[in-house]
C-alpha positions in Angstrom: 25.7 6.4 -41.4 23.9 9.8 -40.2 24.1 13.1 -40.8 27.4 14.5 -41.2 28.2 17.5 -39.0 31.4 19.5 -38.5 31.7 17.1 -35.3 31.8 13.8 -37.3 33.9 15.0 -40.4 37.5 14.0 -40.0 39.9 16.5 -41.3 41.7 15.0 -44.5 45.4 14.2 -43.8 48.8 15.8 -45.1 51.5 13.3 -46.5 54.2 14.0 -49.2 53.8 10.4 -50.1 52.2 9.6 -53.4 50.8 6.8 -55.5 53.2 4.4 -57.3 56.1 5.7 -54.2 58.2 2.5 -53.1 57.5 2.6 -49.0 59.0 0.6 -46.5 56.7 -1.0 -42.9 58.3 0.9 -40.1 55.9 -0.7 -37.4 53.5 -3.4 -37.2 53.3 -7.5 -38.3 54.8 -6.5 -41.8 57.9 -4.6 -40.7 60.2 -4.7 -43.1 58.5 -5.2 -46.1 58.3 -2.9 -49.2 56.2 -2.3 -51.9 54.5 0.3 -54.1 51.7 2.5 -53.1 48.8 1.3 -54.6 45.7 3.8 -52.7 45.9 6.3 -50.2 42.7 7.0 -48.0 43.6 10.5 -46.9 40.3 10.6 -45.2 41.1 7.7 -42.9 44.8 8.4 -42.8 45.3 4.6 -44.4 47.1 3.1 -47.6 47.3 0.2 -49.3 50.4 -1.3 -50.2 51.0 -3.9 -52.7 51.9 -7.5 -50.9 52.1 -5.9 -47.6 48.9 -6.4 -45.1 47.6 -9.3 -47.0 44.1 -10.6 -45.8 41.9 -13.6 -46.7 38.2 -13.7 -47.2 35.7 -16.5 -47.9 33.8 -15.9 -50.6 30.6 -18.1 -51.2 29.5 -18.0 -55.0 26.2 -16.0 -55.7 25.2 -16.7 -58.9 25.6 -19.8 -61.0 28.3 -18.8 -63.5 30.6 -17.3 -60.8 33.2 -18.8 -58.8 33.3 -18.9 -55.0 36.8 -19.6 -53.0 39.5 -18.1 -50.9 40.8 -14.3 -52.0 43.8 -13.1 -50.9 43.7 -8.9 -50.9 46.0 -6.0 -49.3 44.4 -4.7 -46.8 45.1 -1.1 -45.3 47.6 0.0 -43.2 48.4 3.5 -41.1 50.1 6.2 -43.0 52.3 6.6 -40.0 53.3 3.0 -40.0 55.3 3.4 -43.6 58.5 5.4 -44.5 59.3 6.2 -48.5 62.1 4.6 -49.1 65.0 6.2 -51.0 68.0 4.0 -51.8 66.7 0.9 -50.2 66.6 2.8 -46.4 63.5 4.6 -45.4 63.8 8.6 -45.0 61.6 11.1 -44.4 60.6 13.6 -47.1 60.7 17.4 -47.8 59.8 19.8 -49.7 62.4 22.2 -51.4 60.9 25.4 -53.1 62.2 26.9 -56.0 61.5 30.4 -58.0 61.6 30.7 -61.6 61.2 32.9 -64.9 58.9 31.5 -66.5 57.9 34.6 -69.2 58.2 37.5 -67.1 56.6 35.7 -64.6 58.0 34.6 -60.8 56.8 30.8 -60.4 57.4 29.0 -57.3 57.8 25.2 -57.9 57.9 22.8 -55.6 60.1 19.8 -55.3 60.0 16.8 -53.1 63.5 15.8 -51.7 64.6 13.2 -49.4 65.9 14.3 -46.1 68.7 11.9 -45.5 70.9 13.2 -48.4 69.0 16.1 -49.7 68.5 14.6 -53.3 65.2 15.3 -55.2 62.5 12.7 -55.4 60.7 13.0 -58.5 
């Protein structure tokens, strides 16, 4: 792997998505398809998204008690290839801040909304 430098380290990615949003493929073999977010790989800018990407892999059996065969797993796909999906159409997302009282205290909260009709999210 080698030594990790400032050179090698890849800057971790902003999204508004989240885990357990409902996204839909905007771009690649899967278009189309929806499903919730299972892991996001900010790191590598990749999530995996249940019964989307699905992959196959031979697996021999190693020891004697275990069983060897074909598994079917998601594999990842690029953030930028998947839309939330609000209402069954994919939108984009925003972020909507808001102050409050909150004992004699000013909080600002933030609130996810979806661009298309201006709605909150969560």
């Amino acid at each position: 792997m080698g030594v990790v430098t400032k050179q090698n380290v890849r800057p971790k990615i902003k999204t508004r998505l989240k885990r357990g949003d409902r996204v839909v493929v905007i771009a690649g073999k899967d278009k189309g398809k929806s499903g919730k977010i299972m892991v996001i790989d900010r790191q590598k800018a990749r999530i995996i998204v249940e019964n989307v990407n699905m992959a196959v892999k031979h697996r021999k059996a190693r020891k004697q008690d275990e069983q060897g065969g074909i598994i079917k797993f998601e594999a990842p796909v690029a953030i930028s290839n998947v839309m939330y999906q609000h209402k069954g159409k994919p939108t984009r997302l925003g972020v909507k801040l808001e102050q409050k009282e909150v004992n004699g205290k000013t909080v600002t909260i933030k609130t996810r909304i979806a661009r298309t009709t201006g709605e909150a999210v969560d």
